[in-house]
Backbone bond lengths (Angstrom), bond angles and torsions (degrees), N, CA, C in turn:
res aa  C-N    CA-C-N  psi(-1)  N-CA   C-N-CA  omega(-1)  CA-C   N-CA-C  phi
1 X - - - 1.464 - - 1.528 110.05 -
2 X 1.498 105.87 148.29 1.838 89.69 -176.97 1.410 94.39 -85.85
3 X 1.565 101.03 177.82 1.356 113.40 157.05 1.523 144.83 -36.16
4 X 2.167 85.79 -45.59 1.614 104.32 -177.55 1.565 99.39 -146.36
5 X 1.133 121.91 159.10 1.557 115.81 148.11 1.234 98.25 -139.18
6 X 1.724 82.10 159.44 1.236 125.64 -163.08 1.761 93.68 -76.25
7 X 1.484 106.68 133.00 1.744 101.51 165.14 1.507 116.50 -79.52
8 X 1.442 112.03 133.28 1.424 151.41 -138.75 2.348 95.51 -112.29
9 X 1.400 68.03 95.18 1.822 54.40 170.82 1.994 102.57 -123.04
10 X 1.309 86.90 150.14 1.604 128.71 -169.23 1.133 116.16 -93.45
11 X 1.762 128.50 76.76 1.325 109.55 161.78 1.598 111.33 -68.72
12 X 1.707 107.47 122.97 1.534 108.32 -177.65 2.095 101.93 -114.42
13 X 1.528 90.69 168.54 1.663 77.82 162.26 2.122 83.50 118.43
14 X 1.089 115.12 26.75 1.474 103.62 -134.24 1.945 82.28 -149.72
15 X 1.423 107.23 43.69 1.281 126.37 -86.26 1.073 138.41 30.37
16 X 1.535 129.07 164.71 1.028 114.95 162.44 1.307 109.81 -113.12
17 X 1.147 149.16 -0.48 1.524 159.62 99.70 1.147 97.50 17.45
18 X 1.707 110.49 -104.18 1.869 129.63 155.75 1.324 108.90 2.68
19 X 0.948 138.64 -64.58 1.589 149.99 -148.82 1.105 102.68 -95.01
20 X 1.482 127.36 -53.39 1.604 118.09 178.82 1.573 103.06 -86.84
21 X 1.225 119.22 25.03 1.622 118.07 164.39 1.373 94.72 -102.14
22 X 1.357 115.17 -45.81 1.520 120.74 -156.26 2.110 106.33 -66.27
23 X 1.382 92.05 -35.45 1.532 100.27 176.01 1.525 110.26 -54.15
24 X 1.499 116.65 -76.11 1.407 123.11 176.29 1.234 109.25 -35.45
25 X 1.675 121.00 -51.59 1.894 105.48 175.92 1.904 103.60 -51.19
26 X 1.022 108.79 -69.13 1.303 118.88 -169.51 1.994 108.15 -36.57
27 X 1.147 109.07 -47.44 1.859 102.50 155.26 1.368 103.36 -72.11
28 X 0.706 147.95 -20.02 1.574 121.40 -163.00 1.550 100.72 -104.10
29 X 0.861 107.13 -4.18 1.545 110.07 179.14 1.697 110.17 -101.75
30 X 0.966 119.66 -33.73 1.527 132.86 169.52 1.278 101.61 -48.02
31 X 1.882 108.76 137.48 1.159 124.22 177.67 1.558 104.54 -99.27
32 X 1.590 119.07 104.30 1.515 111.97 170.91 1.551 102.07 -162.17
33 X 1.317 97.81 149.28 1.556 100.99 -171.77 1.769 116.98 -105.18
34 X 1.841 103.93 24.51 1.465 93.41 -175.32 1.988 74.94 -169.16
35 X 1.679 103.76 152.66 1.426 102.62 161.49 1.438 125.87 -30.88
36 X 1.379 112.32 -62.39 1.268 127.38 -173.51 1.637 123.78 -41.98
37 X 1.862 119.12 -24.20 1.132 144.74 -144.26 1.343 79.78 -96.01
38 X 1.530 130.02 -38.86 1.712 111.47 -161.52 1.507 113.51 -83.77
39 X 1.569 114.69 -176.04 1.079 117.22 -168.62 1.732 98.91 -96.89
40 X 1.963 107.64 155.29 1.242 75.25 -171.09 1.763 100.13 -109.11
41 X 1.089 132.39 165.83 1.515 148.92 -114.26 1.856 96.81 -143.97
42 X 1.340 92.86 108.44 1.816 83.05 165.58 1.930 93.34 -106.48
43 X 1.176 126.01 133.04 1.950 116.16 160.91 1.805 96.96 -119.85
44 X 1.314 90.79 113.14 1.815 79.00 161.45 1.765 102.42 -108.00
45 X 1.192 84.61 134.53 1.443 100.73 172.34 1.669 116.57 -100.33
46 X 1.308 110.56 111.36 2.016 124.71 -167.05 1.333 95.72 -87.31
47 X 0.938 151.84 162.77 1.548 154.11 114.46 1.444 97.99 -84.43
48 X 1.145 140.26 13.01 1.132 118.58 177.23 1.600 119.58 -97.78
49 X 1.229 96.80 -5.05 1.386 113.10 -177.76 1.620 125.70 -67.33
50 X 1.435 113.88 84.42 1.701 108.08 175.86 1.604 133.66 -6.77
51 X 1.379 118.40 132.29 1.437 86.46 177.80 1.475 133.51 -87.97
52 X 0.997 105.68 139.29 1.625 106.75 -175.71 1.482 123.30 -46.21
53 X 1.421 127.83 -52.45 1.184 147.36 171.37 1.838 105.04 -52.24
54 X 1.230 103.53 -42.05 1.675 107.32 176.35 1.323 107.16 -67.89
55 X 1.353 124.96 -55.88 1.895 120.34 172.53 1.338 114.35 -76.39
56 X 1.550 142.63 -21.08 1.350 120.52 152.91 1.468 131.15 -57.49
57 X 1.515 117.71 -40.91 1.181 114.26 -169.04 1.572 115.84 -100.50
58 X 1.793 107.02 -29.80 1.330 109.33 175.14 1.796 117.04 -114.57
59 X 0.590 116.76 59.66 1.662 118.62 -148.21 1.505 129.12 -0.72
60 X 1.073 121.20 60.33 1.536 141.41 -165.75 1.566 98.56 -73.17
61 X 1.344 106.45 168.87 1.405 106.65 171.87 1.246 127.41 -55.72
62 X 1.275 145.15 148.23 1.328 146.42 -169.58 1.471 107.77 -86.94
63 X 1.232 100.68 126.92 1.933 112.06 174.34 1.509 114.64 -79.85
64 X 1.546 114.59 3.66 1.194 86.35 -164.32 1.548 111.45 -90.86
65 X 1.548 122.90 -15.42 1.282 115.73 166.68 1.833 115.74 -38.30
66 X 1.159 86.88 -82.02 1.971 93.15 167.40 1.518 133.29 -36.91
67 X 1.805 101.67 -40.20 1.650 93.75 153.78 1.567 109.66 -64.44
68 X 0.944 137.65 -43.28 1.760 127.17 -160.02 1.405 88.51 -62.17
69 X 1.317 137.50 -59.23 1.271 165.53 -134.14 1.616 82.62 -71.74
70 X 0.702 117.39 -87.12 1.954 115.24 -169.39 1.847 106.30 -73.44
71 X 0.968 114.41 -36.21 1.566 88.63 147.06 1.248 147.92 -69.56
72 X 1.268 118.94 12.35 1.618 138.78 -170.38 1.394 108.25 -115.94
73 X 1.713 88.33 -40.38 2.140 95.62 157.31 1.476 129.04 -41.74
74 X 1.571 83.05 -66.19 2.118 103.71 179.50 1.359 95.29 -46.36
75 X 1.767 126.81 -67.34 1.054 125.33 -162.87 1.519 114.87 -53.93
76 X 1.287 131.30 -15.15 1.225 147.35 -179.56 1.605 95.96 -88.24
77 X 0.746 125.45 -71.23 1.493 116.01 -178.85 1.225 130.38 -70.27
78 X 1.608 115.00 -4.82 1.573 110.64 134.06 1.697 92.03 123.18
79 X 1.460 119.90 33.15 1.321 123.65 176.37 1.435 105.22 -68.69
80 X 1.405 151.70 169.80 1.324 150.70 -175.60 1.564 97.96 -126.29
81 X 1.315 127.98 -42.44 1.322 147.28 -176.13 1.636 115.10 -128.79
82 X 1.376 108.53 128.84 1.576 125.83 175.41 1.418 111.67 -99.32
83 X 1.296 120.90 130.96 1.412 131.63 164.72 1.744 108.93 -128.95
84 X 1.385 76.76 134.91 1.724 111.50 -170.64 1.657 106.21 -100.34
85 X 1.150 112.11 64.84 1.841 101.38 -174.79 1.320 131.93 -90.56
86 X 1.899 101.17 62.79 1.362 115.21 158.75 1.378 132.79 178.95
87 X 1.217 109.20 105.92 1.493 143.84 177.33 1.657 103.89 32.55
88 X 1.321 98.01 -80.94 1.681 130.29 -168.46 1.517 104.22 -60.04
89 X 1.804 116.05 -21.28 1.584 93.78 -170.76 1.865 84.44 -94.19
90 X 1.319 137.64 -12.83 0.981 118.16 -173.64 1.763 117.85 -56.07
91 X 1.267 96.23 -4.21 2.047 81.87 -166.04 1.826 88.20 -91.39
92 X 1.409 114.05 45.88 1.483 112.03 164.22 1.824 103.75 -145.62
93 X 0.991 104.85 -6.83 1.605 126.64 178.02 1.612 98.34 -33.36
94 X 1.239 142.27 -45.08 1.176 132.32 -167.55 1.923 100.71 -90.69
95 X 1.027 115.54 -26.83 1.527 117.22 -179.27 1.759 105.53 -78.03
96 X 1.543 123.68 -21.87 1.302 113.38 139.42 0.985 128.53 -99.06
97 X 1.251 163.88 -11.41 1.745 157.47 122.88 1.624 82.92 -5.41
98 X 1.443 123.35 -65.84 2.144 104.64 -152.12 1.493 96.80 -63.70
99 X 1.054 107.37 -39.33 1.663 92.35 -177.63 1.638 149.23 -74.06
100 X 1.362 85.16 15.84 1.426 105.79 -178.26 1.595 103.55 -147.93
101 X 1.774 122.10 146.36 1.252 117.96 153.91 0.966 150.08 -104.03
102 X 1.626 106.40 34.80 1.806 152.44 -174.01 1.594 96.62 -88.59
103 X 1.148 137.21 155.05 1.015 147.60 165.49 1.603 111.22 -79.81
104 X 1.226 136.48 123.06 1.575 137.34 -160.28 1.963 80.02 -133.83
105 X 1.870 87.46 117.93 1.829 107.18 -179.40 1.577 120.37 -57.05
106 X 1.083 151.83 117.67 1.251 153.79 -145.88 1.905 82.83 -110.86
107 X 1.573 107.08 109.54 0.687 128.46 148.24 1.810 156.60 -17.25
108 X 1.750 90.48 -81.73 1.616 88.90 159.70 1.431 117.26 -104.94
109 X 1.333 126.78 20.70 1.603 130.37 160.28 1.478 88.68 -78.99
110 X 1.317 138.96 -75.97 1.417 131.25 168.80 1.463 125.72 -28.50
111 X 1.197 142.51 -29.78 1.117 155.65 177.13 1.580 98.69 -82.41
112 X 1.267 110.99 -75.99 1.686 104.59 -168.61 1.627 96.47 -44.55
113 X 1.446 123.41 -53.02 1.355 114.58 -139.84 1.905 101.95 -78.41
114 X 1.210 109.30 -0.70 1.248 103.76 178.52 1.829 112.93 -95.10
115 X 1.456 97.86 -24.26 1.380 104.28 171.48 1.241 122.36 -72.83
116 X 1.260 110.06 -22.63 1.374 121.35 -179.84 1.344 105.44 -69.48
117 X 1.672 106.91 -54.31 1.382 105.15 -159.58 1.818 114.84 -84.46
118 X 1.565 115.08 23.30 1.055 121.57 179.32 1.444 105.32 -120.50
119 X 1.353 116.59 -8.57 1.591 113.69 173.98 1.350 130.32 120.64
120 X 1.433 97.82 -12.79 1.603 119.58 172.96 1.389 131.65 -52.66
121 X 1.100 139.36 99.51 1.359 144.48 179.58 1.338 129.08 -58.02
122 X 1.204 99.96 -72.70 1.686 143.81 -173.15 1.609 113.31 -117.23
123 X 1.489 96.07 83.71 1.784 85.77 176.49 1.527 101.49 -103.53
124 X 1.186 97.19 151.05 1.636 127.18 171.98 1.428 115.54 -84.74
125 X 1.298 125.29 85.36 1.523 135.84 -164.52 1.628 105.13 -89.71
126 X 1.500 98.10 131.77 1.275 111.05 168.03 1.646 92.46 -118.74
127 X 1.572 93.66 117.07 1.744 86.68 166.75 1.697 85.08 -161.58
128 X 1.457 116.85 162.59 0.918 148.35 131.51 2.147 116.31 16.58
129 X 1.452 119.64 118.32 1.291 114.20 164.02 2.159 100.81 -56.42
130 X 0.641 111.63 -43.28 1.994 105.77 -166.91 2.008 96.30 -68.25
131 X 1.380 99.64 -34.18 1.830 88.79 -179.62 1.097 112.91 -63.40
132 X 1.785 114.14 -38.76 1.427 130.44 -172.89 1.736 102.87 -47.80
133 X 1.501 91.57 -55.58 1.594 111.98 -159.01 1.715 102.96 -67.98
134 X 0.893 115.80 -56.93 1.789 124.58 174.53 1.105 104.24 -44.00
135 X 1.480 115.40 -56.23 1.814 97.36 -171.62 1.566 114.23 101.23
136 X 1.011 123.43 -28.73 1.459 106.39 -143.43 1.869 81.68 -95.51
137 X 1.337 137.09 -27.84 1.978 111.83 161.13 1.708 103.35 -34.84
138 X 1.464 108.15 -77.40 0.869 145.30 -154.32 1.860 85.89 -55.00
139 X 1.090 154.87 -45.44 1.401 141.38 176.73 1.625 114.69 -60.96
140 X 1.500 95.37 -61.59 1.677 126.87 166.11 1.604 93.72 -25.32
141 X 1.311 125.08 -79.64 1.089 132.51 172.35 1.561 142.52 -5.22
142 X 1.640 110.12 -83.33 1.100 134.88 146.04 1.344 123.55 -56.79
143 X 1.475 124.79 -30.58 1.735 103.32 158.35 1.610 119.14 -69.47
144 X 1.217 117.90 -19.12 1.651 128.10 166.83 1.758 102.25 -47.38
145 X 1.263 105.61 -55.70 1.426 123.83 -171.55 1.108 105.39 118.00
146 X 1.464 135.45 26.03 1.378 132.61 166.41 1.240 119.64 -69.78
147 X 1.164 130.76 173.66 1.603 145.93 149.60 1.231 149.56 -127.19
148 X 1.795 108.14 75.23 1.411 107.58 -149.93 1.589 129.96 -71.89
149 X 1.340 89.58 151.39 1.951 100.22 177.26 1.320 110.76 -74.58
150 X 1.214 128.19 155.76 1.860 145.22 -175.91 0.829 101.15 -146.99
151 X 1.666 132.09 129.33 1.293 138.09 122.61 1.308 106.70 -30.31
152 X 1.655 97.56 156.41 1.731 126.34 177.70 1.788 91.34 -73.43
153 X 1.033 105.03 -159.06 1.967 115.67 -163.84 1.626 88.22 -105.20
154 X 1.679 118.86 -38.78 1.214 90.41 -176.73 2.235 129.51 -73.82
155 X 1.321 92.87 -35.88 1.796 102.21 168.41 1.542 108.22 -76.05
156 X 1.611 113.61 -11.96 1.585 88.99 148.86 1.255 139.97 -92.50
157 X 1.038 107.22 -14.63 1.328 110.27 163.64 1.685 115.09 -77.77
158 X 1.155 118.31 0.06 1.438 121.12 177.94 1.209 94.54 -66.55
159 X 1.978 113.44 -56.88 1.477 119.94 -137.70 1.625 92.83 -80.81
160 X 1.632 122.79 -27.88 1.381 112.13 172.96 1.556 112.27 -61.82
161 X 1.322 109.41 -45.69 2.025 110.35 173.88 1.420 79.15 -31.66
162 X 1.763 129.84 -101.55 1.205 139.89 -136.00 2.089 113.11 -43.23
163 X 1.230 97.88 -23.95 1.588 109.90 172.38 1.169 111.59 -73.68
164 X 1.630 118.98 -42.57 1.298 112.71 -177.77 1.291 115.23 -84.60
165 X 1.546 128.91 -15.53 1.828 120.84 170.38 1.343 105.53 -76.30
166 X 1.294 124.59 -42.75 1.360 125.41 169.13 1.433 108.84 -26.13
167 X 1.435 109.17 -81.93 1.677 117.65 -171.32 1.398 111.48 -45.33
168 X 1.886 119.09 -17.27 1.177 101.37 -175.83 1.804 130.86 -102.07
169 X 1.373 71.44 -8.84 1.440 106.82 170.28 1.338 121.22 111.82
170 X 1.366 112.09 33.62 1.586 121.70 -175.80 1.282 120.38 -114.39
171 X 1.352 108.37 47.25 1.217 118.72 -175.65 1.540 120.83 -30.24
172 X 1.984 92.99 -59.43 2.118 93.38 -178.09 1.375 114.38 -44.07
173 X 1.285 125.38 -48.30 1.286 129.18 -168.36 1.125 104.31 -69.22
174 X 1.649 143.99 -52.26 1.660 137.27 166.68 1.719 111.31 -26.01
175 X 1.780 106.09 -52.82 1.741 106.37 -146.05 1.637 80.46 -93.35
176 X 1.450 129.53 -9.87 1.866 94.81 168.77 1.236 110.68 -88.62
177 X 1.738 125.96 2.00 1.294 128.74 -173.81 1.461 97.75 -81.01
178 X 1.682 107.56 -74.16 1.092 99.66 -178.44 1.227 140.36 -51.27
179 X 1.236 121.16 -37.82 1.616 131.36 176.77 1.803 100.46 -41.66
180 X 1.307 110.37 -44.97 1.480 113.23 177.08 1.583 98.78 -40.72
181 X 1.049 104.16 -87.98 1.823 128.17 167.04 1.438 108.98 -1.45
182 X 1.112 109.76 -73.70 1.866 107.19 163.75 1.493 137.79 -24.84
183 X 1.451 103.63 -19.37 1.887 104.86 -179.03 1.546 106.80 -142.18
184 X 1.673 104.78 46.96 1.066 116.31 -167.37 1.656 108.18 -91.26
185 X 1.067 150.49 147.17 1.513 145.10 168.24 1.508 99.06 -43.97
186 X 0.930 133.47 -72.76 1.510 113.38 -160.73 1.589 106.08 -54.11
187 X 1.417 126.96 -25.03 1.324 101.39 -165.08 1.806 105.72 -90.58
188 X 1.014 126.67 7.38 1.297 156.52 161.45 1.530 104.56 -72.09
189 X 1.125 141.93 -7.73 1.218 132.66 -171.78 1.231 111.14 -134.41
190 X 1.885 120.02 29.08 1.086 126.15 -161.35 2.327 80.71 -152.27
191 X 1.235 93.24 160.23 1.790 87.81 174.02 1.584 124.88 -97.21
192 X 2.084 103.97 2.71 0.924 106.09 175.76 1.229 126.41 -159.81
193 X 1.296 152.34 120.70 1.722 132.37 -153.56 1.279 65.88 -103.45
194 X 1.677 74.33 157.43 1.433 125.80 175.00 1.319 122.53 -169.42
195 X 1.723 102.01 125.55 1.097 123.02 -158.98 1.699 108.99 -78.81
196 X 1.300 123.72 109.28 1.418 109.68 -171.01 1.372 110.12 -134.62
197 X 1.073 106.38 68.18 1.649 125.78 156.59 1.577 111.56 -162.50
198 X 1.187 114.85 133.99 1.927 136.96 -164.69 1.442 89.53 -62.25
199 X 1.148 132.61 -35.80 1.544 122.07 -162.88 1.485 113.10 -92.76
200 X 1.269 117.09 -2.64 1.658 117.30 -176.62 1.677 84.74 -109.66
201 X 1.542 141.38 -33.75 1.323 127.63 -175.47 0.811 112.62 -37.91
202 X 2.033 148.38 -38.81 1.206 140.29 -158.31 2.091 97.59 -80.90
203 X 1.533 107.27 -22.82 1.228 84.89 -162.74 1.875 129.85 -87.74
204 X 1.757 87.31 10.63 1.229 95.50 -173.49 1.540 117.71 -144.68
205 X 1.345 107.77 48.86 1.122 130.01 -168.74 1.699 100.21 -57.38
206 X 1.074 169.64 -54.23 1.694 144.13 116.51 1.232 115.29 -15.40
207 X 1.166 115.68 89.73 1.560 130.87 160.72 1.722 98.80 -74.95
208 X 1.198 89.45 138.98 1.416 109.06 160.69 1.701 136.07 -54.93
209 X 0.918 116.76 119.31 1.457 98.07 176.24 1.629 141.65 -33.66
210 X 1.736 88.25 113.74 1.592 99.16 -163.07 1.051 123.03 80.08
211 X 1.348 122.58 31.28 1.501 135.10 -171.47 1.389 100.57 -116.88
212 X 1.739 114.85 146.79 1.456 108.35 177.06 1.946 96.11 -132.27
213 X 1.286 88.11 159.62 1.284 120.52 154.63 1.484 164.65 -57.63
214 X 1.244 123.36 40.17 1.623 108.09 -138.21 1.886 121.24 -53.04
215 X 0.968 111.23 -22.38 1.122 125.97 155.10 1.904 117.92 -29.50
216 X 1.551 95.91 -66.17 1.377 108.85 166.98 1.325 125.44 -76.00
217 X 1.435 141.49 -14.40 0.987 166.65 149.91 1.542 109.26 -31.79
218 X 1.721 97.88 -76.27 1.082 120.91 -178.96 1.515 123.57 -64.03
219 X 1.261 112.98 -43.21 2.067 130.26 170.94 2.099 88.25 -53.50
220 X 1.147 122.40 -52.02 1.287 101.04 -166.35 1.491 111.02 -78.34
221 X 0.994 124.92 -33.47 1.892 138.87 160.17 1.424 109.71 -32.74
222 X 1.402 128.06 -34.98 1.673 145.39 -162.30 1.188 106.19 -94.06
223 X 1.576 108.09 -43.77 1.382 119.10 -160.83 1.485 107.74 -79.27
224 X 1.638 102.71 -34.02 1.647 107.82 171.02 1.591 94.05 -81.21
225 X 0.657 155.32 -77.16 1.629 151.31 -166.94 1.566 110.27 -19.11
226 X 2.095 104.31 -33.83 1.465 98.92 -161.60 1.368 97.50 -93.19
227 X 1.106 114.43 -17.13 1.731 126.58 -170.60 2.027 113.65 -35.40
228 X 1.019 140.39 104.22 1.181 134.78 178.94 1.004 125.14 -124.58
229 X 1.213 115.93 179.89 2.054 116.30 -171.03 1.841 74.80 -148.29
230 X 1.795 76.76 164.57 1.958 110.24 -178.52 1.625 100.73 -58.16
């Protein structure tokens, strides 16, 4: 346990599903042997926040006013460290980093570098059409020296269906979709699925063997980020 941690603020809402999944990893992953031991946690959760997936792919209004906007909050209420827990809002990650002078966790540099450093080659990505489209997993990635797996257009568009019942609140119907999704040929042609979008993490809480999480990925990336000394 460290000495101190750093307070951990949570832009949530991003789902908000996602986010209150991403919290519980983020305790459950913490090393402490009494309440008192954890770090303590501001998440504001906005609904006001545009959706991301709507201005990447169709040119929808831009979120990033509203991301600065609730990261300027946390930073107001005295967060030390920002976490962003989900995929798709990262391709704005630098338009909140300027607006704050808190450190906000970079995502898929954390993600690749943990895959890397566990042995992973070839991961089999389930994420998001806007992660696809942004790029920046998919850069993160290949400077690691990885080589990522893709679904064909039709099981990606499955795994977006499963994003969009999620948001609506249909979870059952997402996790019997996806679970399909899991023993699919393409993800067989990669050495490891991996689940990489915050809003499908709740639906497959048994990962498969050798399968990761970005969700979990990311909660341990934060947790070292919050880690401090006197």
């Amino acid at each position: 346990m460290p000495t101190r941690w750093k307070k951990i603020g949570i832009i949530g809402g991003l789902g908000p599903l996602a986010c209150a999944y991403f919290y519980t990893r983020l305790v459950g992953l913490t090393q402490a042997d009494s309440d008192s031991g954890h770090p303590e946690v501001i998440l504001l959760s906005s609904p006001d926040v545009p959706s991301r997936l709507a201005h990447l792919l169709e040119g929808g209004p831009s979120p990033v006013p509203a991301l600065q906007r609730v990261a300027k909050r946390l930073e107001r209420a005295g967060s030390e460290v920002i976490a962003v827990p989900s995929l798709t809002t990262q391709a704005f990650l630098g338009d909140i980093a300027a607006a704050v002078a808190v450190p906000v966790v970079d995502m898929p540099t954390a993600v690749a570098g943990r895959l890397r450093a566990v042995g992973v080659q070839r991961p089999a990505l389930a994420v998001t059409d806007g992660t696809r489209g942004a790029g920046r997993l998919h850069q993160a990635l290949t400077a690691a020296g990885l080589t990522p797996v893709y679904p064909g257009r039709h099981d990606q568009a499955r795994i977006q269906e499963c994003v969009t019942l999620v948001k609506a609140g249909r979870s059952h119907a997402a996790r019997l979709l996806f679970r399909s999704l899991a023993s699919a040929p393409w993800v067989a042609a990669g050495d490891a699925f991996v689940i990489g979008c915050t809003d499908l993490s709740p639906l497959l809480p048994g990962l498969p063997s050798g399968g990761h999480d970005v969700g979990d990925l990311y909660a341990r990336a934060v947790l070292a980020h919050a880690t401090a000394t006197p």
